[in-house]
C-alpha positions as CSV (number, residue, x, y, z in Angstrom):
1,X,76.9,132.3,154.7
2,X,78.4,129.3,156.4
3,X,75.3,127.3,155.8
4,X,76.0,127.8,152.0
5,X,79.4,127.4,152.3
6,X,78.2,123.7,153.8
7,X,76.1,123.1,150.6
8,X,79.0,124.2,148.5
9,X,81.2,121.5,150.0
10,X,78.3,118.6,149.9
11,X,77.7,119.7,146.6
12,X,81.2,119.1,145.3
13,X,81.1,115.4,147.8
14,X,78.0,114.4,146.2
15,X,79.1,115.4,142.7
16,X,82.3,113.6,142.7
17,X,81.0,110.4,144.4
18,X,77.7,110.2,142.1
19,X,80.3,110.4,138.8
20,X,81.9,107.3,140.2
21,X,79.0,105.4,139.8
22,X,79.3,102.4,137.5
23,X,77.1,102.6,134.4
24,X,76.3,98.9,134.5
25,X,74.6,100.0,137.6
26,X,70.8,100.8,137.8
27,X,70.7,103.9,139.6
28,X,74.0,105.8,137.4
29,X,71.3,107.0,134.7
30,X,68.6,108.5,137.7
31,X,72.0,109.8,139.5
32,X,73.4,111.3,136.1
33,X,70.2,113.9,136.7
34,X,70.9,115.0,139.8
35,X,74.6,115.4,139.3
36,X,73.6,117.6,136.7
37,X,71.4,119.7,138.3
38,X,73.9,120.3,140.9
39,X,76.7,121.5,138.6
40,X,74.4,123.6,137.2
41,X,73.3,125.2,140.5
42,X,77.3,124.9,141.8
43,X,78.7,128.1,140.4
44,X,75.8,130.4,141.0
45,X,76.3,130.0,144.9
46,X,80.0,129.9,144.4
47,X,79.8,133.1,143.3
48,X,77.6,134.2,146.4
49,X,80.5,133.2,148.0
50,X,82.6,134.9,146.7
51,X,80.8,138.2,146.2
52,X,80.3,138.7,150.1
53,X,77.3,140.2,149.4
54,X,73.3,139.6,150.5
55,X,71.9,136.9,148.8
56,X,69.1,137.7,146.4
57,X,65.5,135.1,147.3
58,X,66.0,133.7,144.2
59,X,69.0,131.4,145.8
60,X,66.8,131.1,148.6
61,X,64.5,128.7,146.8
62,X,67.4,127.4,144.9
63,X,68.6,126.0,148.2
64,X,65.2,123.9,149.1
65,X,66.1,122.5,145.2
66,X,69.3,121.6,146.4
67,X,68.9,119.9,149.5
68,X,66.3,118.1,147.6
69,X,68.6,117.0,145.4
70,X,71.8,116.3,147.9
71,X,68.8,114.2,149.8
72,X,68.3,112.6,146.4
73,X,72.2,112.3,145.6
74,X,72.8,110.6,149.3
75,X,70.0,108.1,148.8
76,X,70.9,107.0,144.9
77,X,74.4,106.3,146.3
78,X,73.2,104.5,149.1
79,X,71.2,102.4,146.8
80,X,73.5,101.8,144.3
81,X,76.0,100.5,147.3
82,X,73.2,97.7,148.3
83,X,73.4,96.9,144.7
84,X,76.9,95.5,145.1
């Protein structure tokens, strides 16, 4: 449980930090995907949470997807930051 609590929380970092993107910049529109997918994936595992109950294998390869994506979120922001 604690490790999804720790995806929740990047999650909601990552979400909030890729919005702030400028659109002049070249990486917004690749980053606008990702942020997507992660809001989309957000409230499914905040309602793990908040169920306290087992967690069904289908969230189980939902959280490969969103490390992926997180890895993807870090890196676009990193990128766009060398931009400037």
């Amino acid at each position: 449980m604690k490790n999804i609590q720790l995806l929740v929380c990047q999650m909601k970092l990552i979400t909030e930090r890729l919005e702030k993107l400028s659109p002049d910049s070249n990486w917004a529109r690749r980053a606008s995907g990702v942020r997507g997918a992660l809001l989309k994936l957000l409230p499914e595992l905040e309602a793990v949470l908040k169920d306290d109950e087992p967690v069904e294998e289908s969230i189980y390869t939902d959280l490969d997807t969103i490390e992926y994506l997180l890895d993807c979120g870090y890196e676009f922001l990193e990128r766009a930051a060398q931009e400037y």
